[in-house]
ZAMI-801297 format. One record per residue: residue in one letter; x, y, z of N, C-alpha, C in turn. Coordinates in steps of 0.02 Angstrom, whole numbers, padded with zeros to 5 digits, always signed. Last residue first. Layout:
# residues N
AXYZXYZXYZ;...
This chain:
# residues 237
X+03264-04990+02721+03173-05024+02694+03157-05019+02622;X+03438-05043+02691+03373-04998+02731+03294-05009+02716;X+03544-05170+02715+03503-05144+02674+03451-05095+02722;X+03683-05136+02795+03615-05184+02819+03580-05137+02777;X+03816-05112+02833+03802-05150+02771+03732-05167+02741;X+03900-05078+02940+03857-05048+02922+03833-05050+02852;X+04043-05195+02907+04004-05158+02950+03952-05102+02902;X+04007-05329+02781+04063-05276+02817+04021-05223+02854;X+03972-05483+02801+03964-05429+02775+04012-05374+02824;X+04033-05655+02768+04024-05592+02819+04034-05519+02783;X+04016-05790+02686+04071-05724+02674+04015-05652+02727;X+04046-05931+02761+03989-05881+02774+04038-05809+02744;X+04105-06063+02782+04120-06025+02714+04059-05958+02709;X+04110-06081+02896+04158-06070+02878+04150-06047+02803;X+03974-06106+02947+04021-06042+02970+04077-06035+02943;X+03975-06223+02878+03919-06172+02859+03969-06098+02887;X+04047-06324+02956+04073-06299+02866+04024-06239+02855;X+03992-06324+03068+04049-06281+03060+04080-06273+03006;X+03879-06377+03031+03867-06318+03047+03955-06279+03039;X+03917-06514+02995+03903-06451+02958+03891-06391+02977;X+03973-06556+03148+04005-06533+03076+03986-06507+03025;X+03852-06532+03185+03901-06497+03209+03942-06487+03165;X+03772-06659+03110+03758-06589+03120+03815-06513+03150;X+03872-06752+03160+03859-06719+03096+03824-06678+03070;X+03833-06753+03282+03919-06765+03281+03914-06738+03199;X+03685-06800+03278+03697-06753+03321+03779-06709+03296;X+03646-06878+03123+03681-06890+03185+03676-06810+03228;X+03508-06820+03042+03575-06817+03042+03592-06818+03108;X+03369-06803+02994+03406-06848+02979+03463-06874+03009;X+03338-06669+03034+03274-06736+03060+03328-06797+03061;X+03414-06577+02968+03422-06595+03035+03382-06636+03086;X+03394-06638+02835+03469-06639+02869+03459-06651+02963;X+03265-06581+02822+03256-06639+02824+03339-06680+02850;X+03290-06432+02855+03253-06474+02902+03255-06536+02891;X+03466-06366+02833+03376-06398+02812+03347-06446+02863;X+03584-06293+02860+03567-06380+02850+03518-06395+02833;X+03551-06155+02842+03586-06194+02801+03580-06262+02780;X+03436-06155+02939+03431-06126+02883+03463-06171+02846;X+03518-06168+03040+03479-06217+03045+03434-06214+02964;X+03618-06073+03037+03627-06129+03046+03581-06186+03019;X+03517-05969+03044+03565-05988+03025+03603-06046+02985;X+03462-05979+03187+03414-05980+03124+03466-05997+03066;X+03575-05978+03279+03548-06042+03275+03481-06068+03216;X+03585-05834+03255+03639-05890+03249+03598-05944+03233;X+03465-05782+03305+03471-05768+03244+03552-05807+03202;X+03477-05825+03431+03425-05845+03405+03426-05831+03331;X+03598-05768+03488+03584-05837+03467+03539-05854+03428;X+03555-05629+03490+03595-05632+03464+03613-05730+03431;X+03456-05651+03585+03423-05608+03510+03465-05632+03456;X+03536-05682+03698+03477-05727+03631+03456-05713+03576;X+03582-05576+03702+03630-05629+03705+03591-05703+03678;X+03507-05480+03758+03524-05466+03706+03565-05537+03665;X+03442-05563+03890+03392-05539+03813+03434-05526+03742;X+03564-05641+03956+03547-05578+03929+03492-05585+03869;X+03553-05830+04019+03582-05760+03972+03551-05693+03962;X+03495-05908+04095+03535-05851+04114+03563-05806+04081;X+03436-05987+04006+03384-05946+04051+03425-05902+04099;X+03532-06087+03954+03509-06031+03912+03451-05961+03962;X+03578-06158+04061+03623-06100+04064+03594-06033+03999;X+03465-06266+04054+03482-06215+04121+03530-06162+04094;X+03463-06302+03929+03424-06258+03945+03420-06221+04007;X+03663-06265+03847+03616-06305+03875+03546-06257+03899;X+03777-06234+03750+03708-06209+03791+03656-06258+03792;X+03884-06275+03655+03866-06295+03695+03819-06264+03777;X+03860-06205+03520+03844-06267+03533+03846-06309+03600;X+03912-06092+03557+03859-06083+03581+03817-06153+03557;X+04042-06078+03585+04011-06084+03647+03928-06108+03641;X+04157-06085+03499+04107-06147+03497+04050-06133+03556;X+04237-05979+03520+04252-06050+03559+04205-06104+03544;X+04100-05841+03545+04162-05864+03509+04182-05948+03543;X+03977-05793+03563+03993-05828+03477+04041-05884+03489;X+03977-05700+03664+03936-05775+03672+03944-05823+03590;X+04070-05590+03622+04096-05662+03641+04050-05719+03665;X+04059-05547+03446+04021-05566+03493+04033-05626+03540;X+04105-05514+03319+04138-05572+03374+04105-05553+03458;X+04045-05432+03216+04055-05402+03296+04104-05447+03336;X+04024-05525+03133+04083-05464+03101+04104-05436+03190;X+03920-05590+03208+03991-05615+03195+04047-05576+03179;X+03827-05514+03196+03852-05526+03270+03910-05571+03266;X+03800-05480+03067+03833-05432+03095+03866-05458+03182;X+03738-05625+03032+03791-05600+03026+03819-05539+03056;X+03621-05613+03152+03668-05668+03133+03735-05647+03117;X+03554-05508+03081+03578-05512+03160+03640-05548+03167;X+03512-05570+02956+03569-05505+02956+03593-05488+03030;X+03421-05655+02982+03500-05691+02950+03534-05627+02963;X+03328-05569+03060+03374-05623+03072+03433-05672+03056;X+03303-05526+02932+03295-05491+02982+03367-05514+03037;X+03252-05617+02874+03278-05589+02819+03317-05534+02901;X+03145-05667+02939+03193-05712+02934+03272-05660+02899;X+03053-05564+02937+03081-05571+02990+03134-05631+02993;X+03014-05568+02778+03068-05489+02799+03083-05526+02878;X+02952-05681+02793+03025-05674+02747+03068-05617+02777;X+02826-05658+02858+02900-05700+02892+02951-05694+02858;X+02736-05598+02833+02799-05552+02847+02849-05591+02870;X+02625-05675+02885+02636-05641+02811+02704-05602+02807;X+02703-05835+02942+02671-05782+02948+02682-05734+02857;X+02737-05961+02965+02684-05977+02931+02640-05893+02937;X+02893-05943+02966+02869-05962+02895+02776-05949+02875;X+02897-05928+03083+02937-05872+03041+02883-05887+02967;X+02921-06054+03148+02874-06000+03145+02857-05967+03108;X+03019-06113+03058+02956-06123+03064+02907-06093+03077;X+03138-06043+03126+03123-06036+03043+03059-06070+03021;X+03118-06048+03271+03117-05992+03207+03118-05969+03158;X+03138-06173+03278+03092-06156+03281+03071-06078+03263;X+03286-06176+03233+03237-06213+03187+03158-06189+03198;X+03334-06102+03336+03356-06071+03251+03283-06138+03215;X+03312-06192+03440+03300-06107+03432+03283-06107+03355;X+03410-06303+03400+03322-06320+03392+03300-06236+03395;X+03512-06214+03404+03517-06235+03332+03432-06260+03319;X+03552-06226+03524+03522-06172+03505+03509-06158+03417;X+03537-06352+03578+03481-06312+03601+03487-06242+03535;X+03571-06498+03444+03610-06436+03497+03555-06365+03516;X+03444-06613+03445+03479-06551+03423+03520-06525+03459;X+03378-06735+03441+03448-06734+03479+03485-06667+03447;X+03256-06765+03401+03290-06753+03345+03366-06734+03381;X+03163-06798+03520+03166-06831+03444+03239-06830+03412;X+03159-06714+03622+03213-06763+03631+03215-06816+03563;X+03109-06596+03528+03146-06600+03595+03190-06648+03619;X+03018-06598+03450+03079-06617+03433+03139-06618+03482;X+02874-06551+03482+02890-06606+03453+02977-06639+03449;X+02910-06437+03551+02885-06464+03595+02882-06533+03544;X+02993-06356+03473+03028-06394+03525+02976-06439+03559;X+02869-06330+03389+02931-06347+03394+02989-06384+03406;X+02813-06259+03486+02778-06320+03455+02835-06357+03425;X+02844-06139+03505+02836-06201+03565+02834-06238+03563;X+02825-06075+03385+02906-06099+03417+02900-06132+03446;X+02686-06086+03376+02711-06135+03334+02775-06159+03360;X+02663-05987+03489+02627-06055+03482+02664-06083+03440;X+02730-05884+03411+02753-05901+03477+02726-05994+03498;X+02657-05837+03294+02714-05861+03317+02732-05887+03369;X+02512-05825+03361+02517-05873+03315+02604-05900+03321;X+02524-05738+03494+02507-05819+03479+02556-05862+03441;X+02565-05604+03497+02600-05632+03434+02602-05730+03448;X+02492-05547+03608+02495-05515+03537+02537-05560+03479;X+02526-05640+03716+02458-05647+03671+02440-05616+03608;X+02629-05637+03763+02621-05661+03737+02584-05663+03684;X+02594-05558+03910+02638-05528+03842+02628-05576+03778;X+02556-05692+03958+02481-05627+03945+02536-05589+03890;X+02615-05839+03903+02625-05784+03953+02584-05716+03918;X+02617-05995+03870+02602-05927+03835+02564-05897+03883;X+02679-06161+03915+02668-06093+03939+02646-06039+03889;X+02672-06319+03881+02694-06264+03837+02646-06203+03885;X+02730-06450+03972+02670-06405+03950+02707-06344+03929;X+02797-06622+04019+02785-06549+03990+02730-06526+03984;X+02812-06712+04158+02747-06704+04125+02761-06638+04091;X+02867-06861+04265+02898-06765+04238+02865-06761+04160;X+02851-06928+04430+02838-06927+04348+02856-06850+04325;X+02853-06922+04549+02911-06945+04511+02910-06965+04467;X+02764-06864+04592+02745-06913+04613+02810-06941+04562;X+02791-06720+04478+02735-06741+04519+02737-06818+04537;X+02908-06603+04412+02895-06675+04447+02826-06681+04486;X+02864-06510+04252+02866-06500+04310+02866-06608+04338;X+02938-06404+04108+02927-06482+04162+02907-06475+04221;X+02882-06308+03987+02892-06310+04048+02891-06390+04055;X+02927-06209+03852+02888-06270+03866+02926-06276+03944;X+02862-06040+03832+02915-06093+03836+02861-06144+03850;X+02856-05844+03801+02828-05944+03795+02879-05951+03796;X+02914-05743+03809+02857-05716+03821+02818-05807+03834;X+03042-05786+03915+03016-05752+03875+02936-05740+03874;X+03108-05837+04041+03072-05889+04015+03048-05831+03930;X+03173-05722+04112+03198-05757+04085+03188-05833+04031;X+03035-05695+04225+03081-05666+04228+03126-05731+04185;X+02884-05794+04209+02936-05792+04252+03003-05754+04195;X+02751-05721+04120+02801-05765+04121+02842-05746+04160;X+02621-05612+04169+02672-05626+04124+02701-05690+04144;X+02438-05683+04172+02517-05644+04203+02569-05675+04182;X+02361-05784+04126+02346-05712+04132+02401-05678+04163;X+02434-05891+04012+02411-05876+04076+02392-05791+04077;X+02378-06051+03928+02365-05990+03917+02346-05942+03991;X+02462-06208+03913+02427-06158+03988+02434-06101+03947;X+02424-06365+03819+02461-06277+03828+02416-06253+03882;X+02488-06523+03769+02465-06461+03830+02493-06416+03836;X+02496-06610+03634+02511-06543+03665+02472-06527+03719;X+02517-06763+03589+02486-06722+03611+02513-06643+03653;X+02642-06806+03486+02631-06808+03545+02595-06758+03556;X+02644-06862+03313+02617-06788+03346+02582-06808+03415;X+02713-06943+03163+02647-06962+03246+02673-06880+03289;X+02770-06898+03050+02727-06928+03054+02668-06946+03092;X+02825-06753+03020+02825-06787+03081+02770-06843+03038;X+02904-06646+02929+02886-06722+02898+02861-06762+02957;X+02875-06509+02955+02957-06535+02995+02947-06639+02961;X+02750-06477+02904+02827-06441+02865+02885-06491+02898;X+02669-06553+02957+02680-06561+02898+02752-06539+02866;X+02683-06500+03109+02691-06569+03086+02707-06584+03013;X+02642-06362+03109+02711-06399+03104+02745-06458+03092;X+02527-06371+03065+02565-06363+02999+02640-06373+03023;X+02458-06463+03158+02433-06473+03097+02508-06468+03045;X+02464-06363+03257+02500-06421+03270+02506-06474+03185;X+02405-06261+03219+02473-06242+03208+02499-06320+03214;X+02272-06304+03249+02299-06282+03183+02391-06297+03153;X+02281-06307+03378+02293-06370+03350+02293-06347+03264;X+02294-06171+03428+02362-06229+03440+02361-06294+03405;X+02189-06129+03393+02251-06106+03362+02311-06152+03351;X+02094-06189+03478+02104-06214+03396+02148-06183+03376;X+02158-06148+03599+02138-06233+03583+02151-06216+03513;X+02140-06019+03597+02200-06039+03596+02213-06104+03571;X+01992-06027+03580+02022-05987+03538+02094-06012+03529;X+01958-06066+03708+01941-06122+03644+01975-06079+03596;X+02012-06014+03824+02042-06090+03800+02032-06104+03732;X+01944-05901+03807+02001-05914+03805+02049-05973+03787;X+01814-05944+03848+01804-05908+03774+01907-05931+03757;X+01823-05994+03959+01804-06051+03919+01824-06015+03853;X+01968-05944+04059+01889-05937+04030+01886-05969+03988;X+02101-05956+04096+02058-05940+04171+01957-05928+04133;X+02156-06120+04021+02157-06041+04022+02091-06023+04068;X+02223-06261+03945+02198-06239+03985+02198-06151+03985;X+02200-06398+03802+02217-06310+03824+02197-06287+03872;X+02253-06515+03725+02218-06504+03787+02241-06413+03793;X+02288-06592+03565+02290-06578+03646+02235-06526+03677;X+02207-06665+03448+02302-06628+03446+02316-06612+03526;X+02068-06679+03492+02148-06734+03470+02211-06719+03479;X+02046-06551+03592+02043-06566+03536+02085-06651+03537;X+01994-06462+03734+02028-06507+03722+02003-06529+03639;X+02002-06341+03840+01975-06354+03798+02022-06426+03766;X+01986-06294+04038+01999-06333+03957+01969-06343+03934;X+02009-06175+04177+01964-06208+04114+01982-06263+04055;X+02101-06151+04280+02035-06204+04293+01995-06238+04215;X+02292-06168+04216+02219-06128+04243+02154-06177+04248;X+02388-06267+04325+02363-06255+04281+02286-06174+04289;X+02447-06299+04464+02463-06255+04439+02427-06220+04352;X+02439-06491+04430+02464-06421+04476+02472-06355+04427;X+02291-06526+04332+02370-06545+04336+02385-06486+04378;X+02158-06522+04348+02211-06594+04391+02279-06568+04390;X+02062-06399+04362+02131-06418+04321+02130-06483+04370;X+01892-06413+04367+01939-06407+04408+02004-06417+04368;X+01787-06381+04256+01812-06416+04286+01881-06414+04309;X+01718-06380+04075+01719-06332+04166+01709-06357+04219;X+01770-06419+03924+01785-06442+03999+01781-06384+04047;X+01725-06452+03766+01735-06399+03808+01738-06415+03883;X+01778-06536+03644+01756-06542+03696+01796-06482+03731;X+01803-06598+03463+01809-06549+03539+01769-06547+03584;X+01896-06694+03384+01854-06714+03430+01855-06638+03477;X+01912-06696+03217+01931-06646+03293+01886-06673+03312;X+02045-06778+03113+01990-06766+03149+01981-06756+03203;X+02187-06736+03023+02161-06767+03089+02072-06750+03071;X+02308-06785+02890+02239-06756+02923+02223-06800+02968;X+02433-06714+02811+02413-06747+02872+02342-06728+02888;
């Protein structure tokens, strides 16, 4: 996929509520943050990344991104990023958040956003299965992403040998994004390495492809023939 960058540096008031004052803006999107040096760093990160998620997930067209790079953490339960909605005038306008914790691990975090921020209502995923996808994307475009995927399939399984009751009943195909922002840190850690999983198994071009009703069903042939390791099993360094 190739773009051409139009950049432009903007010092000028945000329009959109709540934004920081500065942007930077490319083709791929718009970056706001409280300094020009700030925006443009995050700007071209984000449109890099927009670059390789597009390529790995097969997107063809790439809805512009707006990211807020903020100087104070993230609201309690949002993590370190998310993609946000907000209503204005009875229109509802996303933007991808990266919270000051954030900033040590951009690159990942920018791409997870990215993520969901392409496939959100594209690809009709079960929430925590798009998780598991944007973690095997991320995951991918770092030097250590194998040992952190490698990391995460073993969460996965031990939180099954555990029966972990956010596991059990099917529950966790059905999490939605209001009831995912009430769970426990530990209770994502624990999804997030489910829904890599999963999402692992089926492949990305399965889960670009595949009904919503047949994704589920493979996922539950995937858990079903998963031979589960036996307690304290987890290779050492």
């Amino acid at each position: 996929m190739r773009t051409t960058l139009l950049i432009l540096l903007l010092a000028s008031c945000a329009t959109i509520p709540g934004a920081p004052p500065l942007s930077y803006e490319t083709d791929a999107g718009l970056t706001y943050a409280h300094d020009a040096e700030t925006a443009e760093h995050y700007g071209r990160e984000a449109t890099e990344l927009t670059r390789r998620v597009g390529d790995l997930l097969g997107l063809e067209e790439l809805t512009p991104f707006e990211l807020r790079v903020l100087d104070t953490p993230l609201p309690r339960g949002n993590g370190a990023g998310t993609v946000n909605w907000y209503d204005a005038d009875g229109l509802r306008t996303r933007y991808i958040q990266l919270g000051v914790e954030g900033r040590r691990e951009s690159y990942r975090l920018i791409a997870h956003e990215l993520v969901h921020w392409h496939v959100e209502h594209e690809w009709g995923l079960p929430l925590v299965i798009e998780e598991g996808l944007a973690e095997l994307v991320s995951a991918s475009f770092l030097p250590r992403g194998a040992e952190l995927l490698d990391d995460r399939r073993m969460d996965a399984l031990e939180a099954l040998v555990r029966d972990e009751p956010i596991l059990r009943n099917g529950r966790p195909l059905q999490i939605d994004r209001a009831s995912w922002r009430q769970l426990s840190a530990q209770e994502k850690h624990v999804l997030y390495g489910y829904g890599f999983l999963l999402a692992e198994g089926i492949g990305i071009d399965g889960l670009r492809e595949l009904a919503t009703d047949e994704i589920e069903q493979r996922a539950a042939s995937i858990l079903g023939s998963i031979a589960l390791p036996t307690p304290n099993t987890r290779p050492g360094p």
